[in-house]
PyMOL Python script that loads the backbone (N, CA, C, O; Angstrom):
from pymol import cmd

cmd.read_pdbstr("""\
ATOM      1  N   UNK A   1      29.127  40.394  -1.431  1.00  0.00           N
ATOM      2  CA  UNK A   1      28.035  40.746  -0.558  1.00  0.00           C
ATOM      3  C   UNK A   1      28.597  40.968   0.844  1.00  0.00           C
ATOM      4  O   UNK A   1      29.367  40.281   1.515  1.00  0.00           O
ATOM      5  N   UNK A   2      27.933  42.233   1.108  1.00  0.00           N
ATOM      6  CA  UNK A   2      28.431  42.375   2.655  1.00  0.00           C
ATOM      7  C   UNK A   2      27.566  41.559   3.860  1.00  0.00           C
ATOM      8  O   UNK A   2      26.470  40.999   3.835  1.00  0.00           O
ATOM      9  N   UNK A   3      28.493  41.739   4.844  1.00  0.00           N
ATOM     10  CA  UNK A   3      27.749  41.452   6.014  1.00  0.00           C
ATOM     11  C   UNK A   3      26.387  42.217   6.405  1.00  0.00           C
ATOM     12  O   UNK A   3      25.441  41.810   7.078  1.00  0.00           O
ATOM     13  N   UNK A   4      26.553  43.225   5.887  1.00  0.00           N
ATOM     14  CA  UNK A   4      25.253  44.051   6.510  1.00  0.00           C
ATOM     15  C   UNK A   4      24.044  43.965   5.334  1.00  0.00           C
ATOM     16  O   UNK A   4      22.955  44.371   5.741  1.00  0.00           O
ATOM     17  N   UNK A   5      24.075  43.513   3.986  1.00  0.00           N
ATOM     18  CA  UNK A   5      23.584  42.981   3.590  1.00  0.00           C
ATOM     19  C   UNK A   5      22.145  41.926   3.889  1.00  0.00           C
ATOM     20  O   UNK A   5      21.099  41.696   3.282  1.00  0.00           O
ATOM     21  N   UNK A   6      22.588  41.603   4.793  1.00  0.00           N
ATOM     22  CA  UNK A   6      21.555  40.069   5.490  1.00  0.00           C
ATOM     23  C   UNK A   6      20.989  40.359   6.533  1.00  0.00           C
ATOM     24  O   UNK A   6      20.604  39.485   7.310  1.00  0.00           O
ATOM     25  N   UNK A   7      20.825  41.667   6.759  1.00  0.00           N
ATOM     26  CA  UNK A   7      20.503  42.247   7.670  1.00  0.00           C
ATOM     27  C   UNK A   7      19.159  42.705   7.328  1.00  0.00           C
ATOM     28  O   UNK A   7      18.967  43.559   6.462  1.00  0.00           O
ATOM     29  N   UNK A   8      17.972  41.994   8.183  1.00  0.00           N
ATOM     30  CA  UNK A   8      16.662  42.237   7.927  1.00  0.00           C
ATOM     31  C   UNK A   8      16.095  41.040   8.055  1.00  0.00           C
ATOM     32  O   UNK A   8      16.599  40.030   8.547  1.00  0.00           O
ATOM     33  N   UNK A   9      14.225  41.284   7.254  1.00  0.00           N
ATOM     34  CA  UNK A   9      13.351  40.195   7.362  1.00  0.00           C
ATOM     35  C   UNK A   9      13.168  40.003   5.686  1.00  0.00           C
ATOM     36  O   UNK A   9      13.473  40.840   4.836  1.00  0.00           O
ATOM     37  N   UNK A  10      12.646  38.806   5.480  1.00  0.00           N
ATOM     38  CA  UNK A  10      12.074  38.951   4.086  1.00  0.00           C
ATOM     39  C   UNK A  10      11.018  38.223   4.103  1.00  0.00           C
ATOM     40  O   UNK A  10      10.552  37.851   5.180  1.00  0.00           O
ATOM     41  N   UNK A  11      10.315  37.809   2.634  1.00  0.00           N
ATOM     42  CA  UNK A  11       8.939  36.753   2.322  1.00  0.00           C
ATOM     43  C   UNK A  11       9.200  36.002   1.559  1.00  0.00           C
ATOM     44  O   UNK A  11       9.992  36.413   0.711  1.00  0.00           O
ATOM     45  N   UNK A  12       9.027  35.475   1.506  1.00  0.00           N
ATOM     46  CA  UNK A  12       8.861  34.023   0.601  1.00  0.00           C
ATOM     47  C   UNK A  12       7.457  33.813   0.171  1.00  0.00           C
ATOM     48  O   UNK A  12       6.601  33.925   1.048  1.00  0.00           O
ATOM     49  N   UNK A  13       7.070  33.519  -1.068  1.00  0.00           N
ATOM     50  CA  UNK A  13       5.793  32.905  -1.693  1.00  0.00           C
ATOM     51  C   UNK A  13       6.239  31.460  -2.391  1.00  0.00           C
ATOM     52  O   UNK A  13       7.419  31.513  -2.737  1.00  0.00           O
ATOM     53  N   UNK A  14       5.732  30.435  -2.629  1.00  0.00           N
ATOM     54  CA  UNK A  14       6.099  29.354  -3.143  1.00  0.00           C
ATOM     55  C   UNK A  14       5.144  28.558  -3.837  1.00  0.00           C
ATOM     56  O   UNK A  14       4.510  27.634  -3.327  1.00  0.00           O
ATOM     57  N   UNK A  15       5.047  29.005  -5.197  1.00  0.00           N
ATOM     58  CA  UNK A  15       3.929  28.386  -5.741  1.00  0.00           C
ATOM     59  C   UNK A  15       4.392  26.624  -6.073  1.00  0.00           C
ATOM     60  O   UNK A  15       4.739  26.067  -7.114  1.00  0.00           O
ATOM     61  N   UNK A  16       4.226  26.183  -4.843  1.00  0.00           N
ATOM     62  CA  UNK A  16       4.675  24.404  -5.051  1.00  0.00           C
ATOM     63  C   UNK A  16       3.600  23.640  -6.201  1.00  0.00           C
ATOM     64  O   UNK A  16       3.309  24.392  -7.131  1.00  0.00           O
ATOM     65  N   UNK A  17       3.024  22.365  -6.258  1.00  0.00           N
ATOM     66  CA  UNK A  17       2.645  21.772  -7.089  1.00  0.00           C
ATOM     67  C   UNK A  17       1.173  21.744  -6.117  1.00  0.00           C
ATOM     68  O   UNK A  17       1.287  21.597  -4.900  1.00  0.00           O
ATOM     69  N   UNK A  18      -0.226  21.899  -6.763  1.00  0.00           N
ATOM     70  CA  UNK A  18      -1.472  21.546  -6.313  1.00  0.00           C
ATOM     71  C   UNK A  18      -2.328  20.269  -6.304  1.00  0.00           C
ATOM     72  O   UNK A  18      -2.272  19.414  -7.188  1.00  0.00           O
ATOM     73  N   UNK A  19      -2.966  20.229  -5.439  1.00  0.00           N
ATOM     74  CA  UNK A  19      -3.686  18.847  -5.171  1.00  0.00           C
ATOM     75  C   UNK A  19      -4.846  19.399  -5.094  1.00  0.00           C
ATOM     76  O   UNK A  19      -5.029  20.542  -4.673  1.00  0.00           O
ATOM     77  N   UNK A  20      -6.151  18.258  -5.689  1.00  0.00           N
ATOM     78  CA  UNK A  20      -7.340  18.605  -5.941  1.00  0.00           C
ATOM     79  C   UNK A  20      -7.880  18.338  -4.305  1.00  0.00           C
ATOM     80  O   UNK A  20      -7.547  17.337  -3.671  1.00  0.00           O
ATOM     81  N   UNK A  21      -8.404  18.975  -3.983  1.00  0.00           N
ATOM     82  CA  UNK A  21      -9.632  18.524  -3.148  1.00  0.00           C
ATOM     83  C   UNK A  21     -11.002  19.159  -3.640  1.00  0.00           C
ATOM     84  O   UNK A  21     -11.234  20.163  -4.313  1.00  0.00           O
ATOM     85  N   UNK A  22     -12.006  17.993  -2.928  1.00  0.00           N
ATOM     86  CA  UNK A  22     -13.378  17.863  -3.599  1.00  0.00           C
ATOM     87  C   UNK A  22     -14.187  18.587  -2.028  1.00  0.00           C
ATOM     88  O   UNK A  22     -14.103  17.873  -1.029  1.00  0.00           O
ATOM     89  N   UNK A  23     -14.718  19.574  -1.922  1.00  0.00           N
ATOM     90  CA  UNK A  23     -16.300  20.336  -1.507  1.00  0.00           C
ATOM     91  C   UNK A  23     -17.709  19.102  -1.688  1.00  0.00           C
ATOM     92  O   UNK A  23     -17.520  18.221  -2.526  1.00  0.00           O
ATOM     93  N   UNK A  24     -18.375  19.093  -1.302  1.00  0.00           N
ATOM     94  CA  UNK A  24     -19.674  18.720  -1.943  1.00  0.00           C
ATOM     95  C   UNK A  24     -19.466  17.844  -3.455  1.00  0.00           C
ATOM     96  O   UNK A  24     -18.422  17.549  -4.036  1.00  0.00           O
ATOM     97  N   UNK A  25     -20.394  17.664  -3.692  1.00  0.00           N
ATOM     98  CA  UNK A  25     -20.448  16.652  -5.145  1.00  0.00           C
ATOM     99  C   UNK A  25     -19.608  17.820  -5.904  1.00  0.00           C
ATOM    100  O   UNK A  25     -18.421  17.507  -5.802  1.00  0.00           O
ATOM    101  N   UNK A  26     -19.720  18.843  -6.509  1.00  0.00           N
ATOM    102  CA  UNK A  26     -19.487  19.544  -8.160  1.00  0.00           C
ATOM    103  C   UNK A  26     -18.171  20.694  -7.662  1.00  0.00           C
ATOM    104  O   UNK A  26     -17.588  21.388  -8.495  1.00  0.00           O
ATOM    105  N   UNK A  27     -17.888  20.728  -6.336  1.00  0.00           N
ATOM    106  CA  UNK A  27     -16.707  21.925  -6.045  1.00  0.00           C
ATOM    107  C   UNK A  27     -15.609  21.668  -5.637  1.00  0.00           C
ATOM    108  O   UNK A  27     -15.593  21.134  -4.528  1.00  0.00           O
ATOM    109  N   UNK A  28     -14.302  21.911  -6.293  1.00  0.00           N
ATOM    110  CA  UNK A  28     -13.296  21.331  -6.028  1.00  0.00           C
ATOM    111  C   UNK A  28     -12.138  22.686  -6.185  1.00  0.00           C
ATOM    112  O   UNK A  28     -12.067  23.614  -6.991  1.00  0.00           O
ATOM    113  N   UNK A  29     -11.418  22.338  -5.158  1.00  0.00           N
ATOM    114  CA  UNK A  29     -10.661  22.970  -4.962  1.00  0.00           C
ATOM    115  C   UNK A  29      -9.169  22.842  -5.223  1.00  0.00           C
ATOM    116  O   UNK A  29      -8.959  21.635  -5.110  1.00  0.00           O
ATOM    117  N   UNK A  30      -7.838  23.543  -5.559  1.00  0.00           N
ATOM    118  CA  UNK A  30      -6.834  23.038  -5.429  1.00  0.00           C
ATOM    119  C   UNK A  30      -5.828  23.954  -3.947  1.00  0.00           C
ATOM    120  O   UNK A  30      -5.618  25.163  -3.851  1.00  0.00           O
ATOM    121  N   UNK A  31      -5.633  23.455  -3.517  1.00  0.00           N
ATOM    122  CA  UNK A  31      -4.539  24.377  -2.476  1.00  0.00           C
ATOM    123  C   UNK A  31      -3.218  23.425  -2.651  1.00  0.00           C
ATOM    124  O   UNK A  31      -3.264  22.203  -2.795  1.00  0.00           O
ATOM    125  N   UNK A  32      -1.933  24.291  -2.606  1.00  0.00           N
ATOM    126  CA  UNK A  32      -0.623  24.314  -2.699  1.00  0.00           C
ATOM    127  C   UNK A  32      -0.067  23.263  -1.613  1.00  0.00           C
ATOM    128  O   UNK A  32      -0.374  23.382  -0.427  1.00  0.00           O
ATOM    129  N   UNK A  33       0.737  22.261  -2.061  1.00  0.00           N
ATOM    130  CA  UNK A  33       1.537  21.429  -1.480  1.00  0.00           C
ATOM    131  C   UNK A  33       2.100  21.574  -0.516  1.00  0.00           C
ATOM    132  O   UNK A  33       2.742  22.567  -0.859  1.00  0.00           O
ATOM    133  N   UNK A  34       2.486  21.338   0.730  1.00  0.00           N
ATOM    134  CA  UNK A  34       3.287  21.571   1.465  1.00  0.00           C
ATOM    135  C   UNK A  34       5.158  21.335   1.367  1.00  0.00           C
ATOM    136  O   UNK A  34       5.675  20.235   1.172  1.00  0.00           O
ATOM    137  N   UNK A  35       5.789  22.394   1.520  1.00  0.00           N
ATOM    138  CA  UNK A  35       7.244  21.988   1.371  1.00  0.00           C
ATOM    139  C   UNK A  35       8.128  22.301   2.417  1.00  0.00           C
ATOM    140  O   UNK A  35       7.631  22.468   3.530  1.00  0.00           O
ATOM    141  N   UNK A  36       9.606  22.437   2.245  1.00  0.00           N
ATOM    142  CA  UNK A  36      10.469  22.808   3.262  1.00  0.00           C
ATOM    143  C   UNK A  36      11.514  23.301   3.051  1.00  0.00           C
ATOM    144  O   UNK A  36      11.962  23.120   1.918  1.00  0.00           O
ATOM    145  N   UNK A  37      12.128  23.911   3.775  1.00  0.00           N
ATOM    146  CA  UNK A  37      12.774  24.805   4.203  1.00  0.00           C
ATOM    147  C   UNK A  37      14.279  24.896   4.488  1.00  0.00           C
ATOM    148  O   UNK A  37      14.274  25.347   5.633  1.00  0.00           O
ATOM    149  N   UNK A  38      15.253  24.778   4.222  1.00  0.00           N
ATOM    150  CA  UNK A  38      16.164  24.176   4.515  1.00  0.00           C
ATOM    151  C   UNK A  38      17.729  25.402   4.573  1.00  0.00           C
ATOM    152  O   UNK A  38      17.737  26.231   3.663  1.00  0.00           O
ATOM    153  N   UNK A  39      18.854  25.457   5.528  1.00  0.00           N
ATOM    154  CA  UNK A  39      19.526  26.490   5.395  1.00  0.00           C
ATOM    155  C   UNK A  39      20.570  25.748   4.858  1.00  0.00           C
ATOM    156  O   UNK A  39      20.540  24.549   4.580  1.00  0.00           O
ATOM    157  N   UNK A  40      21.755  26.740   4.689  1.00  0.00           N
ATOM    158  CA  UNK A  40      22.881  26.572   3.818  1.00  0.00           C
ATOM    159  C   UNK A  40      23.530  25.466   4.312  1.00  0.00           C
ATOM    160  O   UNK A  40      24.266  24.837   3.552  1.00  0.00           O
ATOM    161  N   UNK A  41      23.366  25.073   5.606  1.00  0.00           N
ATOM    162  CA  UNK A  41      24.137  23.666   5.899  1.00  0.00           C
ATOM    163  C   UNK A  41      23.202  22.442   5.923  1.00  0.00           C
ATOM    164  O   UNK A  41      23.628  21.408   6.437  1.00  0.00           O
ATOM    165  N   UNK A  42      21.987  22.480   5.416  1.00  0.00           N
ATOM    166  CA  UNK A  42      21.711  21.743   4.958  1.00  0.00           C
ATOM    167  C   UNK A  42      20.489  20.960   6.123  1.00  0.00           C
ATOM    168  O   UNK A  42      20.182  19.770   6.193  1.00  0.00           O
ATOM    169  N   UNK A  43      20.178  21.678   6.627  1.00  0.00           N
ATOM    170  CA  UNK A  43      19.458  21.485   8.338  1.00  0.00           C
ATOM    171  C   UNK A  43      18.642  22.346   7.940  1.00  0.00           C
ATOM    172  O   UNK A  43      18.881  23.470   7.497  1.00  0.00           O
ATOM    173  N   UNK A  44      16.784  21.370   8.226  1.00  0.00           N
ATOM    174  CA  UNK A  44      15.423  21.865   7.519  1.00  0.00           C
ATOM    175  C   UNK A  44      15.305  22.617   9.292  1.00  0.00           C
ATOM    176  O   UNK A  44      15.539  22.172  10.415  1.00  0.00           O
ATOM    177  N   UNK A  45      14.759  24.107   8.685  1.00  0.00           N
ATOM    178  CA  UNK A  45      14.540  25.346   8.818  1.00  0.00           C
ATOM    179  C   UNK A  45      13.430  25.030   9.742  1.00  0.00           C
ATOM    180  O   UNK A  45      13.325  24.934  10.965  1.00  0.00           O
ATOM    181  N   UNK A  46      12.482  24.877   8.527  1.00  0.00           N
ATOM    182  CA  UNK A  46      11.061  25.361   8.510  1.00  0.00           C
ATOM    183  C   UNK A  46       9.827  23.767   7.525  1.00  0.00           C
ATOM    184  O   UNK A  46      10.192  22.994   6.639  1.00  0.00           O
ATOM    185  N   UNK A  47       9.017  23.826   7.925  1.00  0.00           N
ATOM    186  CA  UNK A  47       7.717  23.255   7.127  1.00  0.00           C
ATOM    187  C   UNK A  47       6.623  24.065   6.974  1.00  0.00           C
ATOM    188  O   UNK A  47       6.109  24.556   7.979  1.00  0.00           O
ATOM    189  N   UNK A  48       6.203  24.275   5.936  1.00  0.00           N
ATOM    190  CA  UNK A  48       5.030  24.692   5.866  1.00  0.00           C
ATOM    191  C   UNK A  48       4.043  24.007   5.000  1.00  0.00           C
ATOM    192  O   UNK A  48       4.179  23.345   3.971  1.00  0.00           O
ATOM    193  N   UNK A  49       3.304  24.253   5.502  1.00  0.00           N
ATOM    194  CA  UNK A  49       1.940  24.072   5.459  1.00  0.00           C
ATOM    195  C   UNK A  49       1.405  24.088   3.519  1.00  0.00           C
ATOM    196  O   UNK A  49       0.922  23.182   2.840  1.00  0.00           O
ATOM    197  N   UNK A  50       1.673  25.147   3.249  1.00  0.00           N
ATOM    198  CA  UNK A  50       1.316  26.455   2.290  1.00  0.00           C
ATOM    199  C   UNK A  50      -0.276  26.450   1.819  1.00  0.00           C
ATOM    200  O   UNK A  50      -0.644  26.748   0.683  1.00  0.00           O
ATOM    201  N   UNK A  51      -0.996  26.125   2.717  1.00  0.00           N
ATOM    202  CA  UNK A  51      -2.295  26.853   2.178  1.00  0.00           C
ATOM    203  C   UNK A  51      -2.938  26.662   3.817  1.00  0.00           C
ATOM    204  O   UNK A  51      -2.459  25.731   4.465  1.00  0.00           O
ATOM    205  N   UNK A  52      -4.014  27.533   4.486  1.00  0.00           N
ATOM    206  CA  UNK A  52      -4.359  27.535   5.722  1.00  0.00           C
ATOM    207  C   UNK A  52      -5.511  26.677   5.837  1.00  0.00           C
ATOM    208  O   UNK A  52      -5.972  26.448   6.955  1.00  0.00           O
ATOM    209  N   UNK A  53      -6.016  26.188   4.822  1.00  0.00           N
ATOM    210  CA  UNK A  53      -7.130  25.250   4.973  1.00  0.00           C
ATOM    211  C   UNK A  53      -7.491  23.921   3.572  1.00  0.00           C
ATOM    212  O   UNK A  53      -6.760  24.003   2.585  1.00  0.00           O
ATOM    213  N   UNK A  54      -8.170  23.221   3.574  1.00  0.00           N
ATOM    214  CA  UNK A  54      -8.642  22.412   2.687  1.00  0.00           C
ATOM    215  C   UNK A  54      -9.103  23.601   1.054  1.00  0.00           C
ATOM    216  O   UNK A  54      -8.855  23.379  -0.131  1.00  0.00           O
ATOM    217  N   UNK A  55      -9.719  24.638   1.608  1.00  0.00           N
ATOM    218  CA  UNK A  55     -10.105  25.098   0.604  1.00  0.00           C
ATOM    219  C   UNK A  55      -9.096  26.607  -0.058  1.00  0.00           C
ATOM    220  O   UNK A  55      -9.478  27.382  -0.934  1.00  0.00           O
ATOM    221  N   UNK A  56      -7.665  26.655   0.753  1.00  0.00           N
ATOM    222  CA  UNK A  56      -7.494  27.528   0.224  1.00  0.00           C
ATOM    223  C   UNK A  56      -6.370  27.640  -0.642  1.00  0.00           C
ATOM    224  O   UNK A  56      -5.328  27.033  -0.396  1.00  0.00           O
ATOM    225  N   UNK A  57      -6.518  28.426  -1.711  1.00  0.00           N
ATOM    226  CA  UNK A  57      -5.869  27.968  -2.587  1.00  0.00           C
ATOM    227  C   UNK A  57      -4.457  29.355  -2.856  1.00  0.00           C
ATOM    228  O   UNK A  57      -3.913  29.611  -3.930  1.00  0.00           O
ATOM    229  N   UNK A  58      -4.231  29.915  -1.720  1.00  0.00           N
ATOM    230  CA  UNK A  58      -3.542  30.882  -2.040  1.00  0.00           C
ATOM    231  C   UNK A  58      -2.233  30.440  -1.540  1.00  0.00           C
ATOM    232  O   UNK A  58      -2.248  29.981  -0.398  1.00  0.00           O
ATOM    233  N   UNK A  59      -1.248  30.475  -2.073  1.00  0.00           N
ATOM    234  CA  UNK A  59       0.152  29.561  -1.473  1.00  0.00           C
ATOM    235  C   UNK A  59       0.684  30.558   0.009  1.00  0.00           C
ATOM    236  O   UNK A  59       0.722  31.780  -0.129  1.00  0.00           O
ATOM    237  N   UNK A  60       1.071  29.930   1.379  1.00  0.00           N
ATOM    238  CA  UNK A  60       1.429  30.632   1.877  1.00  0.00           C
ATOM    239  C   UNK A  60       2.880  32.274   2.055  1.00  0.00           C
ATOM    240  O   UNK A  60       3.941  32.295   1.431  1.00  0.00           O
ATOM    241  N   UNK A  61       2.457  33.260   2.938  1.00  0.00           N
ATOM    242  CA  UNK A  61       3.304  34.235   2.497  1.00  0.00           C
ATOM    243  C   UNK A  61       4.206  33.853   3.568  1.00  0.00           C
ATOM    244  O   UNK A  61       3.438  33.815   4.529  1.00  0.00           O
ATOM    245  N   UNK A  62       5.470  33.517   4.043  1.00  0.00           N
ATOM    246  CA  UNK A  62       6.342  33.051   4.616  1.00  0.00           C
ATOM    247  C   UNK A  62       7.443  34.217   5.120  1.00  0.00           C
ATOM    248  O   UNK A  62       8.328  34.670   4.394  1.00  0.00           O
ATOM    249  N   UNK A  63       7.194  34.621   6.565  1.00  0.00           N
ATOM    250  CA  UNK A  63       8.269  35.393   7.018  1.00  0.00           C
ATOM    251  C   UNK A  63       9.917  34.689   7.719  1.00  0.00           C
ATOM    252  O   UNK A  63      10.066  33.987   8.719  1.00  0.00           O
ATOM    253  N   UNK A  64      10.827  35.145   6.868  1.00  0.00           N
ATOM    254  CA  UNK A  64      12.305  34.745   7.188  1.00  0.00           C
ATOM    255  C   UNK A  64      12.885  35.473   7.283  1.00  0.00           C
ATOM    256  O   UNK A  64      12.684  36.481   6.607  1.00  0.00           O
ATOM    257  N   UNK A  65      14.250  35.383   8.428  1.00  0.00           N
ATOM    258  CA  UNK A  65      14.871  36.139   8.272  1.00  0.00           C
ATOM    259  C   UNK A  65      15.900  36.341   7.104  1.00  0.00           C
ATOM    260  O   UNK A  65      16.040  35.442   6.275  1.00  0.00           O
ATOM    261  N   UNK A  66      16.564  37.409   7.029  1.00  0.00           N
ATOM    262  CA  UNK A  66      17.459  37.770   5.430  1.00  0.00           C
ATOM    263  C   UNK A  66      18.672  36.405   5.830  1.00  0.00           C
ATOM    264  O   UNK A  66      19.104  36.025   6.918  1.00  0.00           O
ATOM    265  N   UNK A  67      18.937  35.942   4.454  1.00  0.00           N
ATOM    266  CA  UNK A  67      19.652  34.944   4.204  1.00  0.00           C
ATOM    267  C   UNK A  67      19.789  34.192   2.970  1.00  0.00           C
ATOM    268  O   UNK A  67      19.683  34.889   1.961  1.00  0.00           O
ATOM    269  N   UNK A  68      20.018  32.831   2.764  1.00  0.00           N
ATOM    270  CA  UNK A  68      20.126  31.794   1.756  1.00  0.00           C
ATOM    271  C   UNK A  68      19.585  30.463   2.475  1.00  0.00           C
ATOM    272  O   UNK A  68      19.887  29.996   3.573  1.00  0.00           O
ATOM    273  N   UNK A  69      18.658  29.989   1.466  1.00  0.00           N
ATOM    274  CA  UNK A  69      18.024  28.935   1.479  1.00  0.00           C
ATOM    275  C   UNK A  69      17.650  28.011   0.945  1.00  0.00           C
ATOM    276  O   UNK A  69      16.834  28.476   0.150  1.00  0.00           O
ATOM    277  N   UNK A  70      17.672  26.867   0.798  1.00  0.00           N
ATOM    278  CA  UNK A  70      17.078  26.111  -0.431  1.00  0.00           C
ATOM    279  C   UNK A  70      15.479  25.248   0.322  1.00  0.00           C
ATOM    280  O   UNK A  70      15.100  24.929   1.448  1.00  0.00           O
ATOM    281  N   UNK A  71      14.990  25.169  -0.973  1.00  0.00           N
ATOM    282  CA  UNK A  71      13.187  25.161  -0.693  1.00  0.00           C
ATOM    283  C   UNK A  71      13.298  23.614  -1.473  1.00  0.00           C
ATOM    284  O   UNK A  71      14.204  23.248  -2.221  1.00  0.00           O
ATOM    285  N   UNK A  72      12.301  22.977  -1.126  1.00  0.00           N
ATOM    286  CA  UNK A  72      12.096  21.483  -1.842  1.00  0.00           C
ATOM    287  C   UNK A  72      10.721  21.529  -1.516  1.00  0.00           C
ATOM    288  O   UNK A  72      10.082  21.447  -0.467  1.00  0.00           O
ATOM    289  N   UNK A  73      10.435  21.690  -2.754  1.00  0.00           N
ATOM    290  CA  UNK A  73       8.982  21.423  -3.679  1.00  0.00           C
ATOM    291  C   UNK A  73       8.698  20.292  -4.362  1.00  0.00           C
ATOM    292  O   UNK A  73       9.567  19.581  -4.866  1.00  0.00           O
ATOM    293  N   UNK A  74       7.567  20.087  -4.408  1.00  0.00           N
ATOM    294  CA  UNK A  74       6.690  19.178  -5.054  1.00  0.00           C
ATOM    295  C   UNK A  74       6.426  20.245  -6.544  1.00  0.00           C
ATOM    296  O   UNK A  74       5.903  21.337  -6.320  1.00  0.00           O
ATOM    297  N   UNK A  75       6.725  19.961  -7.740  1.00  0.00           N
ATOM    298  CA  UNK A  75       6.083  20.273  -8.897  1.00  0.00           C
ATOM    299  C   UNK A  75       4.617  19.817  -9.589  1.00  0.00           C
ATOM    300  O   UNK A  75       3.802  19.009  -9.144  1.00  0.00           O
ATOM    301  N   UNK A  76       4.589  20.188 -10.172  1.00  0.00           N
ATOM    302  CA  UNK A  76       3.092  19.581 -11.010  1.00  0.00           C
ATOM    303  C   UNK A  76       3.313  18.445 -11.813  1.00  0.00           C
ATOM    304  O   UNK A  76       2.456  17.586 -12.020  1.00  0.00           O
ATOM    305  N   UNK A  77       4.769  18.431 -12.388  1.00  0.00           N
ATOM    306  CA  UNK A  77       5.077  17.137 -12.798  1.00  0.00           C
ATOM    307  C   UNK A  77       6.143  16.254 -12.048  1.00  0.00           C
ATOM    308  O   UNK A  77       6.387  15.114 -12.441  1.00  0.00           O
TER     309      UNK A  77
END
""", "prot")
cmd.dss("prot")
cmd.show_as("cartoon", "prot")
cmd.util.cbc("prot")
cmd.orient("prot")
């Protein structure tokens, strides 16, 4: 891989592990775990959030620049 290679932006989606939250008596929601971010030497990046509210359940879309990263997630199990 070249140097010019890494040259740019990219996205990240991260479908981490979900947690219930409860609405009113009968509506429940799940939105995506929060995780992190971490670069090749091993020094956290970034945190996110990954969902913008209690009720939302869409995992966040994450702008980075081009590179290598490792992510630490929460799974479902």
């Amino acid at each position: 891989m070249g140097r010019l290679d890494l040259v740019g932006i990219g996205f990240l989606r991260v479908y981490s592990a979900t947690e219930t939250r409860q609405v009113g008596k009968f509506i429940n929601y799940y939105p995506h775990t929060p995780y992190l971010i971490y670069n090749t030497n091993g020094t956290a990046v970034r945190w996110v959030a990954n969902a913008a509210a209690t009720t939302d359940e869409t995992p966040a879309l994450v702008r980075l620049p081009a590179g290598f990263y490792e992510i630490r997630a929460q799974d479902d199990n």
